[in-house]
Each structure stands twice: as structure tokens, then as C-alpha cells.
C-alpha positions as CSV (number, residue, x, y, z in Angstrom):
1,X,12.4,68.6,222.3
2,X,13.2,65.3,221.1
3,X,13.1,66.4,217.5
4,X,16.0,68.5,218.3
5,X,18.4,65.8,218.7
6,X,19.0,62.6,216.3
7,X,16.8,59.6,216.4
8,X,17.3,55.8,215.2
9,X,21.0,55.0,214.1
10,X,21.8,58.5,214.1
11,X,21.2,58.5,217.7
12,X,24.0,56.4,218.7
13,X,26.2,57.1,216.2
14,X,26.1,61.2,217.0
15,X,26.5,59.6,220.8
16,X,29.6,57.8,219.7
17,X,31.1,60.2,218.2
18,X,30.5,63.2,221.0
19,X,31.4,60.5,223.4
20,X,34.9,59.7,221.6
21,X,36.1,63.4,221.2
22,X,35.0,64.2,224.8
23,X,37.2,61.6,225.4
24,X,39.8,63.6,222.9
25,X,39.1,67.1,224.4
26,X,39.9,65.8,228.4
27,X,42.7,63.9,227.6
28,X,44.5,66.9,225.4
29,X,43.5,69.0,228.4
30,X,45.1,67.0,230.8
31,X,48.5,68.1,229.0
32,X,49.5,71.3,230.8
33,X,46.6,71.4,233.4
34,X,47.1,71.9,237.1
35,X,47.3,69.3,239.5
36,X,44.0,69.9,241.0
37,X,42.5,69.9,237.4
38,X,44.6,66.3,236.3
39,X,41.9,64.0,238.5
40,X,38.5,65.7,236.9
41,X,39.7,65.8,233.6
42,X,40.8,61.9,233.9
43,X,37.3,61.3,235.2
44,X,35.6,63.3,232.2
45,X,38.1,61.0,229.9
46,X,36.4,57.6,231.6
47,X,33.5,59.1,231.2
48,X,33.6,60.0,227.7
49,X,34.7,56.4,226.7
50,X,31.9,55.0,228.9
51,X,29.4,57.0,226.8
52,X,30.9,56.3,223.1
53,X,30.7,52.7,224.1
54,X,27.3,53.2,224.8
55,X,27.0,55.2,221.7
56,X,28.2,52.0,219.4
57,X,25.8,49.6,221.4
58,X,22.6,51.4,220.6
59,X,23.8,52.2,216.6
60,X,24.0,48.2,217.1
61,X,20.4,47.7,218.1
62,X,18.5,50.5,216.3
63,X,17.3,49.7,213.2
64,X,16.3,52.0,210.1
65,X,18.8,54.0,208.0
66,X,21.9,56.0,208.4
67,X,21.4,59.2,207.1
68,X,24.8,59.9,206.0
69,X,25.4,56.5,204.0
70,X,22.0,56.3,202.5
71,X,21.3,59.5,200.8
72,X,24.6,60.1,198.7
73,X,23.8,63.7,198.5
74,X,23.9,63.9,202.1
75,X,27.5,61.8,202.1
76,X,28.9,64.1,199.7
77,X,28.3,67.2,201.5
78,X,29.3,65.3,204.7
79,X,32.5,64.6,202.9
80,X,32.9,68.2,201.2
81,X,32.5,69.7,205.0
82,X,34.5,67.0,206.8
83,X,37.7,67.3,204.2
84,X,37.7,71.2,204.4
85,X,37.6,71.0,208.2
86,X,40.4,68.6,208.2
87,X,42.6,70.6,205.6
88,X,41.7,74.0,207.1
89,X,43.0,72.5,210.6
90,X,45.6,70.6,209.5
91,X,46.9,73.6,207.8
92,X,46.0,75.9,210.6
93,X,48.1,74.0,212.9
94,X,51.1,73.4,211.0
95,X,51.5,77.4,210.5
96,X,51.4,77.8,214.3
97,X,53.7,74.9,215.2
98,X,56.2,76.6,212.2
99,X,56.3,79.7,213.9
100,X,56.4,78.2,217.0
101,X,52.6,79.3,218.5
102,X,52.1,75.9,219.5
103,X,50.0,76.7,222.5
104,X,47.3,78.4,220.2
105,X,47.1,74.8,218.2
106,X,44.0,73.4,220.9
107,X,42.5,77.3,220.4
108,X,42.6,77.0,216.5
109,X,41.0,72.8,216.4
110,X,38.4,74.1,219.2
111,X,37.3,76.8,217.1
112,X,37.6,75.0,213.7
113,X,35.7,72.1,214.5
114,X,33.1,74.5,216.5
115,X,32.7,76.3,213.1
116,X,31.6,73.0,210.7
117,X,29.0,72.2,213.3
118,X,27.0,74.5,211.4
119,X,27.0,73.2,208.4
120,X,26.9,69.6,209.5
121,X,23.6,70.8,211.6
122,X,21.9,71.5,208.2
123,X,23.9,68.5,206.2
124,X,22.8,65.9,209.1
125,X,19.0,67.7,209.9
126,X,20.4,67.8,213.5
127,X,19.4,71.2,215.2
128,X,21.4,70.7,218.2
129,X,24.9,70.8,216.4
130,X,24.3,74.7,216.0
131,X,24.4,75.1,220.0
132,X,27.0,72.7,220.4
133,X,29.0,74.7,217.4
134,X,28.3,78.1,219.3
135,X,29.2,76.6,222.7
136,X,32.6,75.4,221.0
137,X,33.3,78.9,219.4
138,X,32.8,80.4,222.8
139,X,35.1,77.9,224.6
140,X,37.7,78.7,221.9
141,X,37.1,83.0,223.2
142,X,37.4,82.0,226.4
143,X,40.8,79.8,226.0
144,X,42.0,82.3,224.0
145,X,41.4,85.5,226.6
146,X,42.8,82.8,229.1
147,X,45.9,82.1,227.0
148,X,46.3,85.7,226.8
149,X,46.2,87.2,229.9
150,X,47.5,84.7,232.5
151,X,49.9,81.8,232.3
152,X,46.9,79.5,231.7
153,X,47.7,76.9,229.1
154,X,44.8,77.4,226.1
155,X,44.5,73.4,225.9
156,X,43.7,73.3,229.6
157,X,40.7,75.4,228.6
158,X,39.7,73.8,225.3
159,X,40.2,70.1,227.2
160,X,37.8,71.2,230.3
161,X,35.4,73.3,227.9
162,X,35.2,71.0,224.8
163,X,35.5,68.0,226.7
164,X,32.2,69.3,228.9
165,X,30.1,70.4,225.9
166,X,30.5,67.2,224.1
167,X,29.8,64.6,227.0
168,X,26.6,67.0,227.8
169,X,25.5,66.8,224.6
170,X,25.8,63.4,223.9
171,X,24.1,62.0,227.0
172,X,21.0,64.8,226.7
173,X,21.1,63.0,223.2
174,X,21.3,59.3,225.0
175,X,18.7,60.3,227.2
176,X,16.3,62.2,224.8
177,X,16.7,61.5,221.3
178,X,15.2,58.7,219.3
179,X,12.1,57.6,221.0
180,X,9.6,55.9,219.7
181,X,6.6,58.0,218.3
182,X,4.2,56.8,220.5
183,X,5.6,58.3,223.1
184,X,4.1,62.3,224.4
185,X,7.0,64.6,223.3
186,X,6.4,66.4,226.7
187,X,7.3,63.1,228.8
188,X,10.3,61.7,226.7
189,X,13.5,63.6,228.9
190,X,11.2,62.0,232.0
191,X,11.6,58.3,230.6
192,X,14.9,59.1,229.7
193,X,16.0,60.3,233.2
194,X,13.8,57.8,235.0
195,X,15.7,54.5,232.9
196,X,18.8,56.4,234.3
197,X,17.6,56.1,238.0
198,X,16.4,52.3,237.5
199,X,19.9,51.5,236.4
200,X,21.5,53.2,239.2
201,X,18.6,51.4,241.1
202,X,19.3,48.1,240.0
203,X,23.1,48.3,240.7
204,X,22.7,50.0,243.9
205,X,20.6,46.7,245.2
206,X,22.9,44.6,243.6
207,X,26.1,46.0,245.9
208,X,24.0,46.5,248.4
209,X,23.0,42.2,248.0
């Protein structure tokens, strides 16, 4: 299972990064949400700062290569797939906001960025960008049916959605990805889950002293 998620310095930075736009993804959804949905989506902003924090601390302490500045085959395809993402978004967006479909914007970014998961899956040898790209995709269905038959706003969908996929992704990647190879593949979500519960632990005596 492990093996489907990044290890090393990959690790943290994929957790970074997943962190960071979870972050993104619940703050743009906070934008036209309703008031029952403005306190979740703040939480789910906290929390995805919390984890790209945590993200940057353990690219700080792993050691070993990053795959996408060592090999410069790898960074050029990275950089090929990145730059057409950005242009084909970029672009995307500035036709809808001419022709004033802003409200599809969040629909087309959400769907874009679920689309060069693919790619990047292959590009950075990690499997579980496919099923985070797919998840994406469907979220950007979803906001899109939303958007179409109710008076839903589309980014409430994409924020709550997005936002959701990436934080679950990043800490199943925190908590399973990169151990060491000593380790029985069958056991390592266990330790992962059970340093989780020693930290809660730990704090919980603290307050409690």
C-alpha cells in the first residue's frame, strides 16, 4: 500500500503541496457558500495549512533525492505538464470571465488541474495521483450538475470537494508513505495511525497536567 504513495522527500513535498491547495480549494469555497457551510470550510482551510506545514518539516528532515530536481528528464516533463496546465487554465478562465461565465471559472480549474494528475502520476512514479485526478474530475461533474440545476454556487462545490480530496490525500500520504523498508508493508498505515494516537496521547495528558 505504501508503494502507492511517495516516499523520502517526495513524501513531504507531495504533503505540502496537497496541504497548500486544500488550503486553496476551502478558502475559494468559502466565497459564495452558505452560512452553515462558512465554519467547516474555515476549519478545512486551518486544517490544510496545519498539514502543508507539516508537509515542509518532514521534506526538511528526510534525506535522499527529489525526484523532480534530480533527474532533468523528469523536470522537463514536470515543466512541459505544469506550463500547459497553467496556459490551458489561464486561458480557460479568461474566456469565461470575457463572456461573463464567471461562476463556471472554479468548474474549469477543478477539472483542469484534475486532468494533469494523470500525467504527473506517470512523470512523478506516484500511483495515487490517478485517484486523486479521477476524484477531481468527478468533483468538477458534480459542481457542474450543481451549478446547473439549483442556485448552488459551482465554487461552493469545487471548495468543499477539492478541498476534501486533497487534505485526505495528503494525510493518508503523511500517515503511510515513506517508511523505512524494514518495516512489514501490511503493518505500515497501523504505525502510521498509532503515532497519530500517541500525539493526541501525549497532548491530551499534557492539558489534562
Amino acid at each position: 500500500m505504501a508503494s502507492f504513495f511517495p516516499a523520502g522527500r517526495d513524501r513531504g513535498v507531495t504533503v505540502a503541496v496537497e496541504g497548500f491547495f486544500a488550503f486553496v480549494w476551502f478558502g475559494w469555497g468559502q466565497a459564495a457558500a452558505p452560512p452553515w457551510l462558512v465554519a467547516p470550510l474555515a476549519v478545512g482551510t486551518g486544517l490544510g495549512a496545519l498539514l502543508a506545514v507539516a508537509g515542509v518539516v518532514m521534506t526538511k528532515r528526510s534525506t535522499g533525492r527529489l525526484r523532480v530536481m534530480a533527474d532533468p528528464v523528469v523536470r522537463r516533463r514536470y515543466s512541459i505538464i505544469v506550463g500547459v496546465e497553467f496556459g490551458l487554465l489561464g486561458a480557460g478562465a479568461a474566456v469565461l470571465g470575457a463572456t461573463g461565465h464567471y461562476r463556471w471559472i472554479a468548474v474549469w480549474v477543478c477539472f483542469g488541474v484534475g486532468v494533469h494528475f494523470f500525467p504527473l502520476a506517470s512523470t512523478l512514479d506516484n500511483p495515487s495521483l490517478r485517484l486523486l485526478g479521477l476524484l477531481l474530475v468527478a468533483v468538477a461533474a458534480a459542481a457542474l450538475g450543481a451549478g446547473l440545476a439549483s442556485a448552488t454556487a459551482p465554487s461552493t462545490v469545487t471548495g468543499a470537494g477539492a478541498g476534501l480530496c486533497l487534505l485526505a490525500f495528503g494525510v493518508a500520504t503523511c500517515l503511510i508513505g515513506g517508511r523505512a523498508p524494514a518495516e512489514d508493508a501490511g503493518t505500515r498505515p497501523l504505525v502510521g495511525v498509532g503515532w497519530l494516537v500517541g500525539k493526541f496521547g501525549a497532548v491530551a495528558r499534557d492539558v489534562g497536567n
